[in-house]
N, C-alpha and C positions, 0 to 999 in steps of 0.2 A: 504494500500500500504506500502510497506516496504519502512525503511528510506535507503536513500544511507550511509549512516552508517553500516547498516544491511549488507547492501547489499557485503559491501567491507569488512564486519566480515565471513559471508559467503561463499565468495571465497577466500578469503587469510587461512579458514581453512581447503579448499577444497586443495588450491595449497601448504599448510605445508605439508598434509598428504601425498601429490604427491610429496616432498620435490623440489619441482618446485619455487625459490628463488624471480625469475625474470619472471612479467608478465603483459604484458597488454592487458586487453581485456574491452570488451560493455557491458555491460546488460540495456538492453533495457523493458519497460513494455508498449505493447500497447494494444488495443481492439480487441474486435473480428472482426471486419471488416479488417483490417490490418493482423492479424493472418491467416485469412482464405487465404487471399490472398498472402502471405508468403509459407502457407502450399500449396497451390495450385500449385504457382508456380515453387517453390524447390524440394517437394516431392511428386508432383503428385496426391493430394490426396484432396476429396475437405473437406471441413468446417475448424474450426479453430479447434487448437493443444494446447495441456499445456504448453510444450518448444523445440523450438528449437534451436539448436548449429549452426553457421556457422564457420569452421576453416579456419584461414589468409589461404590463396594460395597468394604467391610472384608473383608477374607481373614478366612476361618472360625477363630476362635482371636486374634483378634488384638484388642487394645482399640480402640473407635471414637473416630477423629481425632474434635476437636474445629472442627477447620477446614476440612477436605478437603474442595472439593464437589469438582470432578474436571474432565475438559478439555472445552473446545471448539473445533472445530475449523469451521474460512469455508473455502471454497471461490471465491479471490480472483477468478481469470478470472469465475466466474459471475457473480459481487457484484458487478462492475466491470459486464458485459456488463448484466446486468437495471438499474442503477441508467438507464445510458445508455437503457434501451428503455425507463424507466420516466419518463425525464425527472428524475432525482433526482441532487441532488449523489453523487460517490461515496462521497466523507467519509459522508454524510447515513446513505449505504444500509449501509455497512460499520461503524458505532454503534447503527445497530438492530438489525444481525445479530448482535454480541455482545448490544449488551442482551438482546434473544429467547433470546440462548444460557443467559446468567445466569438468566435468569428460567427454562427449561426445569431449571437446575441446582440452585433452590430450590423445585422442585414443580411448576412452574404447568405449565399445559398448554393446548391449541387446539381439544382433540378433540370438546366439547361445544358447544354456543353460550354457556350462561351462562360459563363457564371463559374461553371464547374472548374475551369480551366483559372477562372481566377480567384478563387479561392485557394485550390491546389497552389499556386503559385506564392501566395500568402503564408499558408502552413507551411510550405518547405522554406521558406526567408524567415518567419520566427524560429522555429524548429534548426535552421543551421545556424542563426542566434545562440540558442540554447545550447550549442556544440552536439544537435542530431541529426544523422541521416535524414534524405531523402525516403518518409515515410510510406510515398508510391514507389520506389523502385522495387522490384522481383513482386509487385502487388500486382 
């Protein structure tokens, strides 16, 4: 499990690269039981996921934080198991799953190819930051 050290090296290098000053958000590590039912219930979809992003929505009436992006949550057992089948450091795999979560929590997305391509592009410039690999390569 990553130390919350890590953890806050990880997104503060995710939020320089996004020169995003001021932020606060969650990250969260739970099981697959909790995962699954997170993914079930948010995106439809059933078993559990690697990460998911939720971004702050402001309660109706209320002024918009100036910092709030909002939580993400790893699904550690998986991270752990996929790094291993992937031949990747753990460390390695559980720093791009936050970064990908930070970056899903400042907009970006997968869903297209040009999008995809630029995000990809993002995670491996924080991530060789951080002194790691290219987390798409042999992917």
């Amino acid at each position: 499990m990553p130390s919350p050290d890590q953890i806050r090296n990880w997104t503060g290098a995710a939020l320089r690269v996004l020169q995003c000053d001021q932020a606060c958000l969650t990250v969260r590590m739970v099981d697959e039981p909790e995962m699954t039912q997170l993914n079930e219930r948010f995106r439809g979809r059933s078993g559990p996921t690697n990460v998911l992003s939720f971004p702050f929505e402001t309660p109706p009436g209320l002024p918009e934080p100036t910092s709030q992006l909002g939580d993400i949550v790893v699904c550690a057992p998986l991270a752990e198991r996929e790094a291993l089948t992937q031949t990747k450091a753990v460390q390695a795999h559980f720093a791009h799953l936050v970064v990908h979560g930070v970056l899903h929590l400042r907009g970006y997305d997968h869903q297209e190819g040009r999008e995809a391509q630029e995000m990809e592009t993002l995670e491996k410039t924080i991530l060789a930051g951080l002194g790691f690999s290219d987390p798409y390569q042999g992917a």
